[in-house]
mmCIF file as gemmi writes it, N, C-alpha and C atoms, coordinates in Angstrom:
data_model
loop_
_atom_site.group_PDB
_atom_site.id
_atom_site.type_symbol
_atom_site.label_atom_id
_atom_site.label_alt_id
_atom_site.label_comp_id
_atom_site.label_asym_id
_atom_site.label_entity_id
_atom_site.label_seq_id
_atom_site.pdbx_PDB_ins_code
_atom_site.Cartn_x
_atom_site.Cartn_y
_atom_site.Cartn_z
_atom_site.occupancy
_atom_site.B_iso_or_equiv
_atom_site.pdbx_formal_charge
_atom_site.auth_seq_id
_atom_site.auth_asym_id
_atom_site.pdbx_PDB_model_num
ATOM 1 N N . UNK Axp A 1 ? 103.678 103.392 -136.453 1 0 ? 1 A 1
ATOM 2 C CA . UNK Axp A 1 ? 102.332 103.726 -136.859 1 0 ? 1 A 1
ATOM 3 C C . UNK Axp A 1 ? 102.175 105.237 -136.804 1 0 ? 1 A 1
ATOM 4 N N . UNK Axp A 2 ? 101.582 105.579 -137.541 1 0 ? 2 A 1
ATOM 5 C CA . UNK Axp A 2 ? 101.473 107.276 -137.696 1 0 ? 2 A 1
ATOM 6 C C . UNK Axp A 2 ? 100.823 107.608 -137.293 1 0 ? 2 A 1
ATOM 7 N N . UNK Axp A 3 ? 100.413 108.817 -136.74 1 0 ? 3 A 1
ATOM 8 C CA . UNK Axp A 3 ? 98.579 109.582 -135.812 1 0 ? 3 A 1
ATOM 9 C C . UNK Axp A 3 ? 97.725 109.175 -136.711 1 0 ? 3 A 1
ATOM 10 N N . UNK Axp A 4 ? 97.137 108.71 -135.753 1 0 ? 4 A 1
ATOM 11 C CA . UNK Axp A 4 ? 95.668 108.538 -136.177 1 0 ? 4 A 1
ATOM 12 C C . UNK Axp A 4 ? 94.545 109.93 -135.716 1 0 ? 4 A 1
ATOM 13 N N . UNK Axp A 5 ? 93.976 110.196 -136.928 1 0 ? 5 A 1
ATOM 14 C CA . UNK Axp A 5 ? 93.253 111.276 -136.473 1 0 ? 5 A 1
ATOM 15 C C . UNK Axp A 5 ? 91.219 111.228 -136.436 1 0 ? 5 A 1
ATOM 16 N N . UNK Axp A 6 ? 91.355 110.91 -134.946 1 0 ? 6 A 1
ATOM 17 C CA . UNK Axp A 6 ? 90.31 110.227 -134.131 1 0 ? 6 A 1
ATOM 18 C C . UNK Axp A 6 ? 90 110.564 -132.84 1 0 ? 6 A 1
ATOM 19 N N . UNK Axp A 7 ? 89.081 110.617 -132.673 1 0 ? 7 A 1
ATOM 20 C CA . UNK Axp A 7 ? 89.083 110.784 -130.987 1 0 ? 7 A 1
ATOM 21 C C . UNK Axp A 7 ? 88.997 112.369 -130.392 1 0 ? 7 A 1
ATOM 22 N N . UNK Axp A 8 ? 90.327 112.068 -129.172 1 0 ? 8 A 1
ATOM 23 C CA . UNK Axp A 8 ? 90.717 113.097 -128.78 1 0 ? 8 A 1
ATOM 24 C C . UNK Axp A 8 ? 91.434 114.125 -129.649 1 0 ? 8 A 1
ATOM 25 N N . UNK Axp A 9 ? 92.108 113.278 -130.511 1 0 ? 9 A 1
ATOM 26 C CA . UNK Axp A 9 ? 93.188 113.507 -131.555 1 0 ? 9 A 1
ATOM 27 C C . UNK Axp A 9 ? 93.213 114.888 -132.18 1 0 ? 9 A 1
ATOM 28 N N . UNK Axp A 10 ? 92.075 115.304 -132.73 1 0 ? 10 A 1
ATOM 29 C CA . UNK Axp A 10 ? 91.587 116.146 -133.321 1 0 ? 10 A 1
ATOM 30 C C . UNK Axp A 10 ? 91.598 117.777 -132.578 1 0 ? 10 A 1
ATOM 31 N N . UNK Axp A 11 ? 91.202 117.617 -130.883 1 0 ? 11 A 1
ATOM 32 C CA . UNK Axp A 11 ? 91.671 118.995 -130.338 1 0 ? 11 A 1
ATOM 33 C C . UNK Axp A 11 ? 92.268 119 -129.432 1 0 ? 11 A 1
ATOM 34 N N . UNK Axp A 12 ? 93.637 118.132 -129.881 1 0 ? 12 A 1
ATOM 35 C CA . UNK Axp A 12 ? 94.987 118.506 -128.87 1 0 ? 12 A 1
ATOM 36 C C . UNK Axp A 12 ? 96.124 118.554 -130.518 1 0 ? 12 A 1
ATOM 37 N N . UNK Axp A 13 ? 95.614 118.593 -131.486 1 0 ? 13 A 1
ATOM 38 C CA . UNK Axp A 13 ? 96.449 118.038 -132.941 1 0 ? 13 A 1
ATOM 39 C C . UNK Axp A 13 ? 97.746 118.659 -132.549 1 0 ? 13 A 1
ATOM 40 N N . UNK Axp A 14 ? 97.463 120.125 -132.262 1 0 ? 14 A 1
ATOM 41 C CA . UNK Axp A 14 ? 98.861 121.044 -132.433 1 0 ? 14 A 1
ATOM 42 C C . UNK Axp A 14 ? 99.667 120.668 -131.345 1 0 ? 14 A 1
ATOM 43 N N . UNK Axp A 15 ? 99.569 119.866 -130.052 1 0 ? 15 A 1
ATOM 44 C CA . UNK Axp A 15 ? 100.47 119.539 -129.017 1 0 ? 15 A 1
ATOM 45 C C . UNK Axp A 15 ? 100.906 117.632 -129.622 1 0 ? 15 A 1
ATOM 46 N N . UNK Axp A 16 ? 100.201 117.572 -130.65 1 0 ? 16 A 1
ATOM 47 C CA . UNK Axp A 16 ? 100.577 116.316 -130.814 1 0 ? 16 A 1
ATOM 48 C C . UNK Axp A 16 ? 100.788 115.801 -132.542 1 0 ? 16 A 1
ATOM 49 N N . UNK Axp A 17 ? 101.062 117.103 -133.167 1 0 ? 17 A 1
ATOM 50 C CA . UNK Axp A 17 ? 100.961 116.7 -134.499 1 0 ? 17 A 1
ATOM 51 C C . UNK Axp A 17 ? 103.015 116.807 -134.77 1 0 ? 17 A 1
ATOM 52 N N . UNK Axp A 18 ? 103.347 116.137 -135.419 1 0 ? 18 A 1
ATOM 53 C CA . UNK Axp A 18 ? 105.061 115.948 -135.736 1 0 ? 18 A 1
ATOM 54 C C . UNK Axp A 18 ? 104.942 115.818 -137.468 1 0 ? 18 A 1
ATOM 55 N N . UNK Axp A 19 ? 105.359 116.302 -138.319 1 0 ? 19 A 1
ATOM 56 C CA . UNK Axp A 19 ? 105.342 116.409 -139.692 1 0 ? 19 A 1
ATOM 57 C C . UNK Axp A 19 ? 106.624 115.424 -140.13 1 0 ? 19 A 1
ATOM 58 N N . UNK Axp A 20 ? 105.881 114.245 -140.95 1 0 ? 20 A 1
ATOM 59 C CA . UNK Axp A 20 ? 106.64 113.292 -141.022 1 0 ? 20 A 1
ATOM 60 C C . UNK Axp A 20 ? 108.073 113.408 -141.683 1 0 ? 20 A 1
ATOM 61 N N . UNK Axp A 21 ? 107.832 114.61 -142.553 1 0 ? 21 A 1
ATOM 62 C CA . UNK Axp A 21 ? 108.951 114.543 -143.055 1 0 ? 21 A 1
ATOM 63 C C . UNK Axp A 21 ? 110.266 115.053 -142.141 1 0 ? 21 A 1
ATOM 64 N N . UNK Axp A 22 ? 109.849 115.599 -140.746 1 0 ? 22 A 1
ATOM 65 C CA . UNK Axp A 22 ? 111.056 115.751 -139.636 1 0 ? 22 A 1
ATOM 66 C C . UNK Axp A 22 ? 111.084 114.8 -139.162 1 0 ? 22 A 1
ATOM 67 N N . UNK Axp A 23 ? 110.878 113.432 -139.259 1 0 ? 23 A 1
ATOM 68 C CA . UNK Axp A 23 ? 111.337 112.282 -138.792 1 0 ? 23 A 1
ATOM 69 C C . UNK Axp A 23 ? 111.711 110.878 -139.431 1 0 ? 23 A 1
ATOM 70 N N . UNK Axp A 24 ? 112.136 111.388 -140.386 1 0 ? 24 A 1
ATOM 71 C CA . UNK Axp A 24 ? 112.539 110.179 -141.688 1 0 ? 24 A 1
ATOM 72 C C . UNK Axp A 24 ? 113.953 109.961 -141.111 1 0 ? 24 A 1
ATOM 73 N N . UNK Axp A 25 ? 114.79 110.471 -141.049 1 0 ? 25 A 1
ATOM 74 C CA . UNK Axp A 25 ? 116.234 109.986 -140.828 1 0 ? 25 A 1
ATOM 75 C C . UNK Axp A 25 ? 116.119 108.756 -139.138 1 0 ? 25 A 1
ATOM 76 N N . UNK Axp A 26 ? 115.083 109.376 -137.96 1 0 ? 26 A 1
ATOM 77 C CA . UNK Axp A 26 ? 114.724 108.548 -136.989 1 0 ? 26 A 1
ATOM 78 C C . UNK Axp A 26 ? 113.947 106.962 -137.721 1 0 ? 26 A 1
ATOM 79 N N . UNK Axp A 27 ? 113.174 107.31 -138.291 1 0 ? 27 A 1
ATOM 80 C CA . UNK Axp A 27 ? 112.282 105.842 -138.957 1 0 ? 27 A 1
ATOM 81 C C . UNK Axp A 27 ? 112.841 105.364 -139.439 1 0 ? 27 A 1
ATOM 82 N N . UNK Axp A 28 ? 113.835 105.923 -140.181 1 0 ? 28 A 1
ATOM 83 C CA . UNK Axp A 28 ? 114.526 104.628 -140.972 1 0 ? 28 A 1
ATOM 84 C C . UNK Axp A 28 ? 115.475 103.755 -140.291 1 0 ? 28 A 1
ATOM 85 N N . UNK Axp A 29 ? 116.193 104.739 -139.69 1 0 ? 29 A 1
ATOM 86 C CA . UNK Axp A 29 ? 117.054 103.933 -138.394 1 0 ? 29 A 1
ATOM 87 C C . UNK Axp A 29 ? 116.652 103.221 -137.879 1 0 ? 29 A 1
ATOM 88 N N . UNK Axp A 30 ? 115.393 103.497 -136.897 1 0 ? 30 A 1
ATOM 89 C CA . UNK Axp A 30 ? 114.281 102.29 -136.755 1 0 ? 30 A 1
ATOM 90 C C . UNK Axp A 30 ? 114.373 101.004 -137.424 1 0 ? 30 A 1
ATOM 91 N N . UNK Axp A 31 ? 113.908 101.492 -138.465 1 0 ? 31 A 1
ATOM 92 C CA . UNK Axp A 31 ? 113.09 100.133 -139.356 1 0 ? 31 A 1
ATOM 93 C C . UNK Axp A 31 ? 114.495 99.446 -139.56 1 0 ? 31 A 1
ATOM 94 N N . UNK Axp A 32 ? 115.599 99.867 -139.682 1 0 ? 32 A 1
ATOM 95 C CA . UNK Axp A 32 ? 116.837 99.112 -140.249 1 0 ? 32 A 1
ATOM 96 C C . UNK Axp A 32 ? 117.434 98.518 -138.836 1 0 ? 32 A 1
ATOM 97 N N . UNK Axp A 33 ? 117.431 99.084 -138.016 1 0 ? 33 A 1
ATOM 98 C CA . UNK Axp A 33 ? 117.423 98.224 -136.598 1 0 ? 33 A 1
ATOM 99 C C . UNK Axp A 33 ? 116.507 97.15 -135.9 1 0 ? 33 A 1
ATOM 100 N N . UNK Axp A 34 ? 115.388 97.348 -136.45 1 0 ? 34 A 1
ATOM 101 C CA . UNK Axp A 34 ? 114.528 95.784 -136.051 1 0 ? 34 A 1
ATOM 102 C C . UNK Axp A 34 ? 114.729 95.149 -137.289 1 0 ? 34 A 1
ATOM 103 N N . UNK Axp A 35 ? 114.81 95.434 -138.59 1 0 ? 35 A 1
ATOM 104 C CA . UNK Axp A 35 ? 115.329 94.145 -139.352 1 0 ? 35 A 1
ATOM 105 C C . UNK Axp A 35 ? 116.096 93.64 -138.962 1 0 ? 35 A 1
ATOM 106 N N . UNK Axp A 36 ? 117.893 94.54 -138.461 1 0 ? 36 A 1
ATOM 107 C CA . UNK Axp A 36 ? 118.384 93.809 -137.855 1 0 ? 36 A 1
ATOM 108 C C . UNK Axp A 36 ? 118.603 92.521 -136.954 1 0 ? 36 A 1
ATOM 109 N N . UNK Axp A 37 ? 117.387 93.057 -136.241 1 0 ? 37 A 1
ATOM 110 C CA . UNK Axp A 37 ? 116.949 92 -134.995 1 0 ? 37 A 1
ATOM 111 C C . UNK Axp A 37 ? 115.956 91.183 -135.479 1 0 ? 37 A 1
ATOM 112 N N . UNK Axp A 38 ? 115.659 90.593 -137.031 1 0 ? 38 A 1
ATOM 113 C CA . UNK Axp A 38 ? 114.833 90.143 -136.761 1 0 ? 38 A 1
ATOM 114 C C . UNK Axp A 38 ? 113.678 89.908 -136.679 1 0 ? 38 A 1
ATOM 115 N N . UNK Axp A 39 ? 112.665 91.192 -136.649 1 0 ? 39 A 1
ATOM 116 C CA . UNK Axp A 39 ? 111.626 91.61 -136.678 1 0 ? 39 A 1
ATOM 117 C C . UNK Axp A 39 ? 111.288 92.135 -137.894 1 0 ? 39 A 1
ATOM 118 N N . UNK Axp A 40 ? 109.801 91.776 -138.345 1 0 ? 40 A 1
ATOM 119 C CA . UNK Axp A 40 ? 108.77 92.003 -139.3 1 0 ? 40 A 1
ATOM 120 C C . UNK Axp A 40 ? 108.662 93.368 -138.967 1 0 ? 40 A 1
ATOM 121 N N . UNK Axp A 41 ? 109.05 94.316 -140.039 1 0 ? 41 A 1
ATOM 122 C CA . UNK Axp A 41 ? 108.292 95.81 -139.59 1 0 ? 41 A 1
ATOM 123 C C . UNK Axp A 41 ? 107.331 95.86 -140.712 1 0 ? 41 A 1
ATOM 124 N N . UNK Axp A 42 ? 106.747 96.896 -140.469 1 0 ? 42 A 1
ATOM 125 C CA . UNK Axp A 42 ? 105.264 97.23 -140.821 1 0 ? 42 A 1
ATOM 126 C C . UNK Axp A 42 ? 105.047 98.616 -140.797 1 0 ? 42 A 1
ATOM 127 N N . UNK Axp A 43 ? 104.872 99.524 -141.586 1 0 ? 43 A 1
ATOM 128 C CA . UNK Axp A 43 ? 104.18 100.996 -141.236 1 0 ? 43 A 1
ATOM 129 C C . UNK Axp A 43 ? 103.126 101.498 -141.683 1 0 ? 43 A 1
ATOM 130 N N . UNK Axp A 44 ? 102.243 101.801 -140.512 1 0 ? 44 A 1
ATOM 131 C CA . UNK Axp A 44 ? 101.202 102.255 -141.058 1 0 ? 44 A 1
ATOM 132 C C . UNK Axp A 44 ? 100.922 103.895 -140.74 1 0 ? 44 A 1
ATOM 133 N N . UNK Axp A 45 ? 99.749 104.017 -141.665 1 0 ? 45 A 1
ATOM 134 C CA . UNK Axp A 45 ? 99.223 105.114 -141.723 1 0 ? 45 A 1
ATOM 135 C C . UNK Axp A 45 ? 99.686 106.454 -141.534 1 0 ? 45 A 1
ATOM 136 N N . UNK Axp A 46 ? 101.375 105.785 -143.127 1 0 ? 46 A 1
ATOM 137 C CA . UNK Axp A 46 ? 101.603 106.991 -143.543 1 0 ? 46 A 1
ATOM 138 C C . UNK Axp A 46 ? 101.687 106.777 -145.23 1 0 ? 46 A 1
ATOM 139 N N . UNK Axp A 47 ? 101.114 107.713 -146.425 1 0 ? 47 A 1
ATOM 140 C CA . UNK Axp A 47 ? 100.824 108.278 -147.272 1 0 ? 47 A 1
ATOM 141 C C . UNK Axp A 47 ? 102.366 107.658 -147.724 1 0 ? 47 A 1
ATOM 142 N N . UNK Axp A 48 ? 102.462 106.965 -149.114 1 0 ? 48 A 1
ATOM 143 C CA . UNK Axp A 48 ? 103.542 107.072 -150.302 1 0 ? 48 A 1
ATOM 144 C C . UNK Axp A 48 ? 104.381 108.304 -149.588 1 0 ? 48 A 1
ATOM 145 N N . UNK Axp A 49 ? 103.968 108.919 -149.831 1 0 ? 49 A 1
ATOM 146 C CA . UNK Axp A 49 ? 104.719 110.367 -150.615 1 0 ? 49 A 1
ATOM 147 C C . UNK Axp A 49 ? 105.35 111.292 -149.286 1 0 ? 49 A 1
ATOM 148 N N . UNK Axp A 50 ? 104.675 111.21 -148.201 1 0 ? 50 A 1
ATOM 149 C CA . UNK Axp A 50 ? 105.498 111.813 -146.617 1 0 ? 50 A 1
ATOM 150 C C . UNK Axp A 50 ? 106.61 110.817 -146.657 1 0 ? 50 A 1
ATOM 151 N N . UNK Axp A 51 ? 106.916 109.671 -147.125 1 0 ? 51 A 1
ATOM 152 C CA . UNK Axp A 51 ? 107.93 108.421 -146.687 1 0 ? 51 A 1
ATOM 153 C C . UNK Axp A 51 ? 109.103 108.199 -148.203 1 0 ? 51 A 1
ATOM 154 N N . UNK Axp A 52 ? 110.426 108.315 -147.402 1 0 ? 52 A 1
ATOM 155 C CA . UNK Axp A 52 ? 111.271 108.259 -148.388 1 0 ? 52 A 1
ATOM 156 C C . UNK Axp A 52 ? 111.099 106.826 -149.383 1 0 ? 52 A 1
ATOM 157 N N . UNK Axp A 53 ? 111.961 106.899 -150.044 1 0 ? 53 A 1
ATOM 158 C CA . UNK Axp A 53 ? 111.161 105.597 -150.755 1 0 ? 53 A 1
ATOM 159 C C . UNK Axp A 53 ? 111.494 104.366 -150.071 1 0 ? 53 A 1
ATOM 160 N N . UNK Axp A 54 ? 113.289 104.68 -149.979 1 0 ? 54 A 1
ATOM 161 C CA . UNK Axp A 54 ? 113.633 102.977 -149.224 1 0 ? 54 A 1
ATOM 162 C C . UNK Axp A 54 ? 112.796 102.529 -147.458 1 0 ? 54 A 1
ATOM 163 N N . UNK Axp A 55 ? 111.633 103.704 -147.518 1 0 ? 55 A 1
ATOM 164 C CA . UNK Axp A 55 ? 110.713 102.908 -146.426 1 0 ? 55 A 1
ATOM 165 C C . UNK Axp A 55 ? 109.365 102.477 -147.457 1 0 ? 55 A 1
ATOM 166 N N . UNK Axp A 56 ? 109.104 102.314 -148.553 1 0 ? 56 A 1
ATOM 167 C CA . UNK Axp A 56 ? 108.234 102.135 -149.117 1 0 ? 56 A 1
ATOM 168 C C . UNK Axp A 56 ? 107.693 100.636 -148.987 1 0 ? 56 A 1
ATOM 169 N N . UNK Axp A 57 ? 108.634 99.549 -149.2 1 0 ? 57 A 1
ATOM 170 C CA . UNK Axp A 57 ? 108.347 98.583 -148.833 1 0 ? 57 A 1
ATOM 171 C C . UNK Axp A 57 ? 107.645 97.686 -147.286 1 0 ? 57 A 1
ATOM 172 N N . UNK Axp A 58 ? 108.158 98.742 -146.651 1 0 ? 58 A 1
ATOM 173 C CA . UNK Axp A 58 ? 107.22 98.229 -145.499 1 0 ? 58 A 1
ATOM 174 C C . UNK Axp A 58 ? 106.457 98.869 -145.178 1 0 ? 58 A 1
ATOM 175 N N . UNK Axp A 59 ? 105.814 99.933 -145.854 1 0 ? 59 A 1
ATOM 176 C CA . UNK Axp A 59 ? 104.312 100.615 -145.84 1 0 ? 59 A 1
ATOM 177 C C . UNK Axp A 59 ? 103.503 99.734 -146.418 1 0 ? 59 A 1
ATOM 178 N N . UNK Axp A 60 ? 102.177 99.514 -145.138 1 0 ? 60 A 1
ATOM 179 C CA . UNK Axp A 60 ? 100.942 99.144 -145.72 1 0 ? 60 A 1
ATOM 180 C C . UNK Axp A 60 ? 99.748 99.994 -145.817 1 0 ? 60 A 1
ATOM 181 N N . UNK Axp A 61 ? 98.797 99.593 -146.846 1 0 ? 61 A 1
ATOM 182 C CA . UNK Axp A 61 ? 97.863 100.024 -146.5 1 0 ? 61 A 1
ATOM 183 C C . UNK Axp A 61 ? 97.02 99.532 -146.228 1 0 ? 61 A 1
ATOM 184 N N . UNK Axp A 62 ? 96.187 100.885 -145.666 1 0 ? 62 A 1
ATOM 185 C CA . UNK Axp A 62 ? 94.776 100.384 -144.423 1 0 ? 62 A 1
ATOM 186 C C . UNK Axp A 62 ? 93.83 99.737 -145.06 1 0 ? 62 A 1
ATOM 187 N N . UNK Axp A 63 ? 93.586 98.73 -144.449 1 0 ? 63 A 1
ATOM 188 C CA . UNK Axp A 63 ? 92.125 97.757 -144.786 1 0 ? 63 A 1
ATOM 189 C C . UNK Axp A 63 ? 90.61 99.096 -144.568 1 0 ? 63 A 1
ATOM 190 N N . UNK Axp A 64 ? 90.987 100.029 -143.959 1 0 ? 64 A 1
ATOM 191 C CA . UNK Axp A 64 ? 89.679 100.939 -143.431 1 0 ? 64 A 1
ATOM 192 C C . UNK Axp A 64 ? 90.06 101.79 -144.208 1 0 ? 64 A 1
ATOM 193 N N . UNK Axp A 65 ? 88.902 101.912 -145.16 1 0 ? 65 A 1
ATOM 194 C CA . UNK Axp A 65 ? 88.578 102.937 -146.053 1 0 ? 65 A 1
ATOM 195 C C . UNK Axp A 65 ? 88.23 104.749 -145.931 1 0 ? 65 A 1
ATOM 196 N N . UNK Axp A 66 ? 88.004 104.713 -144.372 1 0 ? 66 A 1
ATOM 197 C CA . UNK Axp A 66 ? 88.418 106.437 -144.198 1 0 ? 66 A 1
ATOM 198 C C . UNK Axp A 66 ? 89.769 106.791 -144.002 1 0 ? 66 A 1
ATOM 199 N N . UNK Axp A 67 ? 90.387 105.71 -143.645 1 0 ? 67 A 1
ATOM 200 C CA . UNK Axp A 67 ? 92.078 105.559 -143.964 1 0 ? 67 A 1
ATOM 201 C C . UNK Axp A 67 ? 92.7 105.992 -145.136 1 0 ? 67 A 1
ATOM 202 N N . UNK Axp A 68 ? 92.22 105.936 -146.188 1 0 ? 68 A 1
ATOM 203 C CA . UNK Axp A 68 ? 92.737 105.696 -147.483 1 0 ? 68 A 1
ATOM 204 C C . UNK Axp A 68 ? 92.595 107.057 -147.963 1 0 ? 68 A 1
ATOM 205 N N . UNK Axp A 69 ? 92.453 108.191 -147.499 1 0 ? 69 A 1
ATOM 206 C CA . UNK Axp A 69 ? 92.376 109.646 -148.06 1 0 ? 69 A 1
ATOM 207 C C . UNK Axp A 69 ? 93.68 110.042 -148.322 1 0 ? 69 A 1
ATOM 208 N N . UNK Axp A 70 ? 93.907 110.852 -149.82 1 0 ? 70 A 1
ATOM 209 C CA . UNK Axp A 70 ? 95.111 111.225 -149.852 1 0 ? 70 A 1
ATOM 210 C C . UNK Axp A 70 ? 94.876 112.689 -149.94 1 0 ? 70 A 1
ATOM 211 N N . UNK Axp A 71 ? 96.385 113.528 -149.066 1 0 ? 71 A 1
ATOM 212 C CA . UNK Axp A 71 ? 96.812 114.735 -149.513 1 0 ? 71 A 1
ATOM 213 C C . UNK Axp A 71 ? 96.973 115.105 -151.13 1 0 ? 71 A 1
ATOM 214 N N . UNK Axp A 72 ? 96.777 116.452 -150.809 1 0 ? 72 A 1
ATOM 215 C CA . UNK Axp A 72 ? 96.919 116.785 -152.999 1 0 ? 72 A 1
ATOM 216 C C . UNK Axp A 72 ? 98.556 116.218 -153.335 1 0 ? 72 A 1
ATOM 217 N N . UNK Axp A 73 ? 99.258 116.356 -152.734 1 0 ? 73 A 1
ATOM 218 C CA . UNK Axp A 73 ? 100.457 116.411 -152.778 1 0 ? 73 A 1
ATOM 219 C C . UNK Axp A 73 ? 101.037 114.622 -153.401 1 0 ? 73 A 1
ATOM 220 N N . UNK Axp A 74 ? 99.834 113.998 -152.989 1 0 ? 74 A 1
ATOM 221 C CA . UNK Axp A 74 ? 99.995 112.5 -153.342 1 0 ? 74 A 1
ATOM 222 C C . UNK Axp A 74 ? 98.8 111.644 -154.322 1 0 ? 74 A 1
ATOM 223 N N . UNK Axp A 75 ? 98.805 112.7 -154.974 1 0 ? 75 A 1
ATOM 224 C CA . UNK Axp A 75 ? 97.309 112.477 -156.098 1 0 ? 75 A 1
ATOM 225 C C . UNK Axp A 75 ? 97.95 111.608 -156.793 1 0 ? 75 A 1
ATOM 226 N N . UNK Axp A 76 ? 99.424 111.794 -157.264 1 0 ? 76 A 1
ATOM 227 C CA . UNK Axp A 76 ? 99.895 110.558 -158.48 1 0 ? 76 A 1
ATOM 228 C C . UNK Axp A 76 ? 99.556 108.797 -158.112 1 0 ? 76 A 1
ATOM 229 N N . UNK Axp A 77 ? 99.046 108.399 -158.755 1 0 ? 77 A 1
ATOM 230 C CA . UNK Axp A 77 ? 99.528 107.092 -158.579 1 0 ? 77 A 1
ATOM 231 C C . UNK Axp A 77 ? 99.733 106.161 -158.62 1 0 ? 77 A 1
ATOM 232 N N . UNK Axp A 78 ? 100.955 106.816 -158.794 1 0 ? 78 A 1
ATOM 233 C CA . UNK Axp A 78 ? 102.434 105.903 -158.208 1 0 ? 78 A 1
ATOM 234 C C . UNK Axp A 78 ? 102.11 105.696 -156.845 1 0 ? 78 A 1
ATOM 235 N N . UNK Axp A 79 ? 101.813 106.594 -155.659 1 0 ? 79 A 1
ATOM 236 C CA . UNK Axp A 79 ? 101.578 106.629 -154.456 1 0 ? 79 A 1
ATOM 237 C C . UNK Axp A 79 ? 100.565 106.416 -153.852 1 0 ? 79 A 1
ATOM 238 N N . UNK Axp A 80 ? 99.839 105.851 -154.553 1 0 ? 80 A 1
ATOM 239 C CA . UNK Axp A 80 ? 98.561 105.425 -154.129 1 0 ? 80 A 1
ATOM 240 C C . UNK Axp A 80 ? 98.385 103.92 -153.633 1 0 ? 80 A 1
ATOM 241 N N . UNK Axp A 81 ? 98.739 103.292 -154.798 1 0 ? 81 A 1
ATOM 242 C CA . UNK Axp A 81 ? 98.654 101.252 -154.857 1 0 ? 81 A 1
ATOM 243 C C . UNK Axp A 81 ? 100.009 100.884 -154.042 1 0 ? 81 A 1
């Protein structure tokens, strides 16, 4: 699940913000290790377009509509639906 930006969230961001795209080679490993095992993965509340594609399939999106804001960077869409 990706930060949620809520709460406290908002003024500690810079001790707690990680830019997804420095952690794609970790997530995917992830996600390909609980398939392994078995497990339903699921990712949320990250944007099409921060996520390589072969994690695309197990991105959902949010039922909560302040959820659903996109970066300019992900206006196409393709990355939207």
């Amino acid at each position: 699940m990706g930060l949620e930006m809520m709460g406290f969230t908002k003024t500690i961001l810079d001790a707690l913000w990680i830019d997804p795209a420095d952690y794609q080679s970790q997530l995917s490993a992830a996600v390909s290790e609980l398939r392994q095992a078995g497990i339903n993965v699921m990712i949320y509340n990250h944007q099409l377009c921060v996520l390589s594609k072969e994690l695309w399939p197990f991105a959902r999106k949010s039922i909560s509509d302040w959820k659903n804001i996109y970066m300019r960077e992900c206006d196409s869409a393709a990355f939207r639906e």
